[in-house]
C-alpha positions as CSV (number, residue, x, y, z in Angstrom):
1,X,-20.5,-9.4,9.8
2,X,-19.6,-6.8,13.0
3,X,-21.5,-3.6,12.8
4,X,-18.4,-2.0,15.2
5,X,-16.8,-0.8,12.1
6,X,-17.6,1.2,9.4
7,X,-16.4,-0.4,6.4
8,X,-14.4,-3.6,5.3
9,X,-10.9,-2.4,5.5
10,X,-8.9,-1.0,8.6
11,X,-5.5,0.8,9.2
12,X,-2.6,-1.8,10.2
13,X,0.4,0.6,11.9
14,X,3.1,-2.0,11.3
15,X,7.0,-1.4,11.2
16,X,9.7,-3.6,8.8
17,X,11.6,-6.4,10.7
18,X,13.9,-8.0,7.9
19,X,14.4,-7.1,4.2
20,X,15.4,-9.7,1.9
21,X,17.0,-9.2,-2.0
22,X,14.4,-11.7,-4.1
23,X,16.2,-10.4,-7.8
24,X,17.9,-7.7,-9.4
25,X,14.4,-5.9,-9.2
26,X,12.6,-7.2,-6.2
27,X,12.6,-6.7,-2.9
28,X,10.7,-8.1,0.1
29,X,10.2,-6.5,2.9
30,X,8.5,-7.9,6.5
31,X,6.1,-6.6,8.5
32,X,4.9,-6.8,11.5
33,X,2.5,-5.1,14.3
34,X,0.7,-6.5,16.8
35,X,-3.0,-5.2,14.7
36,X,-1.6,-7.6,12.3
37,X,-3.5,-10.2,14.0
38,X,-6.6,-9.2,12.4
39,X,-5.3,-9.2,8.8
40,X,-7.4,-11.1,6.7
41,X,-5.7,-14.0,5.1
42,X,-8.0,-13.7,2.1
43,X,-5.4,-14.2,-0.4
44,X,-5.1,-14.4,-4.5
45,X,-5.1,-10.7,-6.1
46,X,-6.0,-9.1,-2.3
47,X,-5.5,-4.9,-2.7
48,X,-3.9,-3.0,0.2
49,X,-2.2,0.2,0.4
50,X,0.9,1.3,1.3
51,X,1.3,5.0,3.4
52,X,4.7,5.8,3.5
53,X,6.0,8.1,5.6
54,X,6.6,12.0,5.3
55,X,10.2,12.8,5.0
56,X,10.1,13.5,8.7
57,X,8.8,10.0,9.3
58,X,5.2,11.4,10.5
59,X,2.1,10.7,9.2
60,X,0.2,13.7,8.7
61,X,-3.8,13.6,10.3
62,X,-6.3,12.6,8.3
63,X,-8.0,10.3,10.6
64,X,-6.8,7.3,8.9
65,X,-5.8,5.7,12.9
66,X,-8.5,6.3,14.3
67,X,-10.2,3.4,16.4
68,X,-12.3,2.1,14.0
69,X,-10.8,3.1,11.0
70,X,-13.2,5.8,9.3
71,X,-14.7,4.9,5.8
72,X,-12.6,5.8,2.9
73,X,-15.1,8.5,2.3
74,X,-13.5,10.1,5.3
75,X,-10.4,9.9,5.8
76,X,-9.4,9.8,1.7
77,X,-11.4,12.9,1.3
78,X,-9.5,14.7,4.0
79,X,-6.2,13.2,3.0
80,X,-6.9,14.5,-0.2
81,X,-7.9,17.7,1.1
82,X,-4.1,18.6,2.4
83,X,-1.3,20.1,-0.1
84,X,0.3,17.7,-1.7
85,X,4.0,18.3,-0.4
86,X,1.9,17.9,3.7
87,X,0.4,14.6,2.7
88,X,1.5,11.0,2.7
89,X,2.0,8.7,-0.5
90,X,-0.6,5.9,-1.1
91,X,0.4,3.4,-3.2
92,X,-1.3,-0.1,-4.1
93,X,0.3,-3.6,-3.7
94,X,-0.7,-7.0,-3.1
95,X,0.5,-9.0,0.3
96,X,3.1,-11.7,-0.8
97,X,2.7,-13.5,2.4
98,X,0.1,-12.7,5.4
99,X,0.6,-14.6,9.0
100,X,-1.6,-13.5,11.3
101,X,-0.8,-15.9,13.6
102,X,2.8,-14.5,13.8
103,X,1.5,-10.8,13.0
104,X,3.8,-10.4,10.1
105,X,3.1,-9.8,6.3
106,X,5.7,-10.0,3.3
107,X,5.3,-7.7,0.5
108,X,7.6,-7.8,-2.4
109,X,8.7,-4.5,-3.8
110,X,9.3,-4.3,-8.0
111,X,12.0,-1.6,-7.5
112,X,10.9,0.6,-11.6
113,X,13.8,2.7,-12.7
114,X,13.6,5.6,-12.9
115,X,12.0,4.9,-8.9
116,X,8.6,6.1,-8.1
117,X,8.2,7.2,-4.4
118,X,7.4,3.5,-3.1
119,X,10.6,2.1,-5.0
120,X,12.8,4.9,-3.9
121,X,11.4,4.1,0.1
122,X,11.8,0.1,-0.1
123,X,15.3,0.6,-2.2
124,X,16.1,2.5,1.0
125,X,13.9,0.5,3.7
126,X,15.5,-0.6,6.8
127,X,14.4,-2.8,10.2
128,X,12.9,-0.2,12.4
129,X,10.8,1.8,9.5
130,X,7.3,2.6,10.1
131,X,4.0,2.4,7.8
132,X,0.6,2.1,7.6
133,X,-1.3,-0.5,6.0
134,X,-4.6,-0.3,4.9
135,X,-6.2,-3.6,4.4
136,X,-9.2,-6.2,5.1
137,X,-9.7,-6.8,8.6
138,X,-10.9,-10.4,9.9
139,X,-13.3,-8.7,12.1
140,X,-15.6,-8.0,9.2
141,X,-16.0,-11.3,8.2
142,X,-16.1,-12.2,4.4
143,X,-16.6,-9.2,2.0
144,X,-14.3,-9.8,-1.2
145,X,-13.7,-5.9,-0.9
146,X,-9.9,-5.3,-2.6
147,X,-10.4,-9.1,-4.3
148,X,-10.4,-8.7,-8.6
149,X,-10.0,-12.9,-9.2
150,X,-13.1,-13.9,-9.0
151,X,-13.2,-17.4,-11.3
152,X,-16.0,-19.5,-10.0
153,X,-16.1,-22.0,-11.3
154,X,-13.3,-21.5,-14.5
155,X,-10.9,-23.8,-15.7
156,X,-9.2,-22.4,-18.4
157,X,-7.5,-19.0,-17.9
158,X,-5.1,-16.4,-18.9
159,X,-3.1,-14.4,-16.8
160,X,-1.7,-11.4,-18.1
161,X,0.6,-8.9,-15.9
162,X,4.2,-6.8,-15.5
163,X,6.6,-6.7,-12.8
164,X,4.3,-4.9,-10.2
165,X,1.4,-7.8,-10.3
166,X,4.0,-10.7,-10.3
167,X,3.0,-11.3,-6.3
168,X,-0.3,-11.5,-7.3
169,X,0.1,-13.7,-9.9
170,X,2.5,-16.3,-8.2
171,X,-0.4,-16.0,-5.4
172,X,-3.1,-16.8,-7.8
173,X,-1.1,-20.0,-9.1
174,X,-0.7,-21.3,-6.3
175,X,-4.6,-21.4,-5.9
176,X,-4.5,-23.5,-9.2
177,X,-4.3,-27.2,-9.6
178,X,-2.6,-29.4,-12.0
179,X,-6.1,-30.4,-14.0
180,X,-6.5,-26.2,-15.3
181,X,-5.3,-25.1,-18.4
182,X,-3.4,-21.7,-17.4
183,X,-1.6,-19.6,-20.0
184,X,0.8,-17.1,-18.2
185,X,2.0,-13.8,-20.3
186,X,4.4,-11.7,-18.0
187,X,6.2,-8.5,-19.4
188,X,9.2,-7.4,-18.1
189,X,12.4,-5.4,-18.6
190,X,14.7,-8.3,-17.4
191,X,13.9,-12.0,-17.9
192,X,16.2,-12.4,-14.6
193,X,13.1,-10.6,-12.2
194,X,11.0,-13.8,-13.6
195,X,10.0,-14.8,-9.8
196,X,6.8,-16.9,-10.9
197,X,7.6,-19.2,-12.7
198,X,8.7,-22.0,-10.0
199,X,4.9,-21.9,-8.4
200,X,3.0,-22.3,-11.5
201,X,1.0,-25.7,-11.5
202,X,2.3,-28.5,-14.0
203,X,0.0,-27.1,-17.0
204,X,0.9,-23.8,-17.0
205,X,2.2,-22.3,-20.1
206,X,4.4,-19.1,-19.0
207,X,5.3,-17.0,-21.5
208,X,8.0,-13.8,-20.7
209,X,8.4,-11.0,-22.9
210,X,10.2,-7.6,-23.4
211,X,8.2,-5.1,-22.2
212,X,9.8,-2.6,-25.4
213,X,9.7,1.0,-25.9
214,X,6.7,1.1,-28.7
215,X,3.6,2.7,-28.5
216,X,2.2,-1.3,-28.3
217,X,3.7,-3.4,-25.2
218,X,5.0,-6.6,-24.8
219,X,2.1,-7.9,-23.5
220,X,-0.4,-6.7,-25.9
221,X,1.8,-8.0,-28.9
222,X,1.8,-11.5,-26.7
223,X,-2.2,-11.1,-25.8
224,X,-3.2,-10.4,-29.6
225,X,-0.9,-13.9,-30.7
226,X,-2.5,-16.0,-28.2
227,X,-6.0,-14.8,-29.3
228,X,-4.9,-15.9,-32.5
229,X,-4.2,-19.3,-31.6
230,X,-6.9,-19.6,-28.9
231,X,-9.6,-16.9,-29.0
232,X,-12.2,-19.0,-31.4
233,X,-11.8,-21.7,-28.7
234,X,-12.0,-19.7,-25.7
235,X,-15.0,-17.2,-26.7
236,X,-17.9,-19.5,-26.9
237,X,-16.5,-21.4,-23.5
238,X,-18.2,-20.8,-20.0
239,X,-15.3,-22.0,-18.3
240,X,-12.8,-19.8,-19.7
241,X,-11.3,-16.6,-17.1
242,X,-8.6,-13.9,-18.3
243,X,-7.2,-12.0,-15.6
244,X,-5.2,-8.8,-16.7
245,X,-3.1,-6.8,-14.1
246,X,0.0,-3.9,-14.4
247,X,0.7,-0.4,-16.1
248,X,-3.2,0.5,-16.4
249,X,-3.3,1.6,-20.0
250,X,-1.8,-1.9,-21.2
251,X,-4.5,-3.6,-19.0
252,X,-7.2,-1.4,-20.5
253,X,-5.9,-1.9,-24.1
254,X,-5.7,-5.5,-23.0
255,X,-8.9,-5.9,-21.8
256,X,-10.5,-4.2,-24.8
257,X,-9.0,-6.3,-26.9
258,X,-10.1,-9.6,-25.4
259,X,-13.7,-8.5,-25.0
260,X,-14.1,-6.2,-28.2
261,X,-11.9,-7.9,-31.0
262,X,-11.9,-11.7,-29.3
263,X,-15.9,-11.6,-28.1
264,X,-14.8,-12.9,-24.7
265,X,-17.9,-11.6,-22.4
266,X,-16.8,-8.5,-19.9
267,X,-17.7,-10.3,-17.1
268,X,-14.9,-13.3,-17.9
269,X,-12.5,-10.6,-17.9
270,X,-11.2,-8.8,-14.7
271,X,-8.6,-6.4,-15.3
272,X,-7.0,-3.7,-12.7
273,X,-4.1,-1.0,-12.9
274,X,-1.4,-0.7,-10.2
275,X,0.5,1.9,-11.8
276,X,0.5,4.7,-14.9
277,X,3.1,5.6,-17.6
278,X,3.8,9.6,-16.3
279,X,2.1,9.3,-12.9
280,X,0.9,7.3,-9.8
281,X,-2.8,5.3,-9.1
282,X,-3.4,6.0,-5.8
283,X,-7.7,5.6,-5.8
């Protein structure tokens, strides 16, 4: 591992270079920048962050570009230290595509109605617009910072997710061979935005559901059926793996669920939220 830098991710200025309509809902946009060529090509559930611009187009200074990128420690603390109309949004995705080689990466945009800030900017994104990326840097080495799938050696799983971890899923299939048992519940508000499905291994059993407009989502109502059928067969089984991504309360009441009501141990359970019912994740 260098010791030149400070911590495992680094800033990536990059600008878009095409845009491309996937669905009704998604978008992809393409970056590139020439630090692009030290993007990890790590893969699977990987974690970056989005900072979009000001309205102005600036980014404002919190030492987020500066050579080597501080630890978060730094430049969060003084990003967070700004008012909140003088500083940028931050907002979580996972890379669609990452070419290093080309120094270019795809990330594919679930456009949520009503539009949070990131929707509202890719809705609107054109060839030319800058951002920052933050995001694992090759340089490192091997860290599994921003990584959540973490299998071993599984071969049974469950992926749960919503619109906004549908990259990460399709990335995580594609890991997958034909020989693992994968059962797929995605929630969405169109069956149309189903982009997944087509890169799922031969046993995969993808299930889409509404997402609804109970206190109890889609997905949990799908999660607590399947435990019917399969949690007595999963619980006892080392070489089961659930992996539980989207709207972080669902993922929580997800994760409970499969760990308190099922038995499944914690540690064959990862979970993580990319987004909140009545406000924004950006830690």
């Amino acid at each position: 591992m260098s010791t030149e830098r400070p911590w495992a991710y680094s800033a990536f200025p990059v600008h878009v270079v095409s845009r491309k309509v996937l669905s009704p809902g998604f978008v992809r946009l393409t970056f590139a920048g020439d630090a692009l060529e030290n993007f990890a090509t790590w893969g699977t559930d990987q974690r970056i962050k989005l900072v979009l611009p000001l309205p102005d187009g600036s980014l404002a200074d919190f030492g987020l570009l500066e050579e080597p990128t501080p630890h978060p420690s730094d430049w969060y603390t003084r990003w967070k230290a700004l008012p909140e109309g003088e500083r940028n949004v931050l907002r979580t995705y996972t890379p669609a595509a990452i070419r290093p080689e080309q120094q270019e990466l795809d990330v594919d945009f679930y456009l949520h109605e009503p539009a949070g800030p990131a929707s509202a900017w890719a809705a609107s994104a054109v060839p030319g617009d800058e951002v920052v990326i933050t995001g694992p840097d090759r340089r490192m080495g091997w860290t599994g910072y921003g990584l959540h799938w973490a299998p071993e050696d599984a071969r049974r799983f469950l992926l749960v997710a919503d619109e906004t971890a549908f990259p990460a899923v399709r990335s995580i299939l594609q890991t997958l061979d034909a020989a693992e048992v994968v059962d797929v519940i995605l929630e969405c508000q169109d069956a149309v935005n189903d982009i997944v499905s087509a890169d799922a291994p031969a046993k995969a059993r993808i299930r889409v559901v509404a997402r609804g407009d109970g206190d109890v989502s889609g997905a949990e109502r799908a999660v607590s059926e399947w435990s019917a059928e399969h949690g007595p067969a999963v619980r006892d089984d080392p070489a089961f793996y659930a992996w539980i991504a989207g709207e972080s309360g669902t993922t929580a009441r997800v994760r409970r669920h499969l760990t308190s009501a099922v038995g499944i141990p914690k540690e064959r359970v990862s979970f993580l939220g990319y987004w909140k019912i009545g406000g924004p994740l950006v830690g």
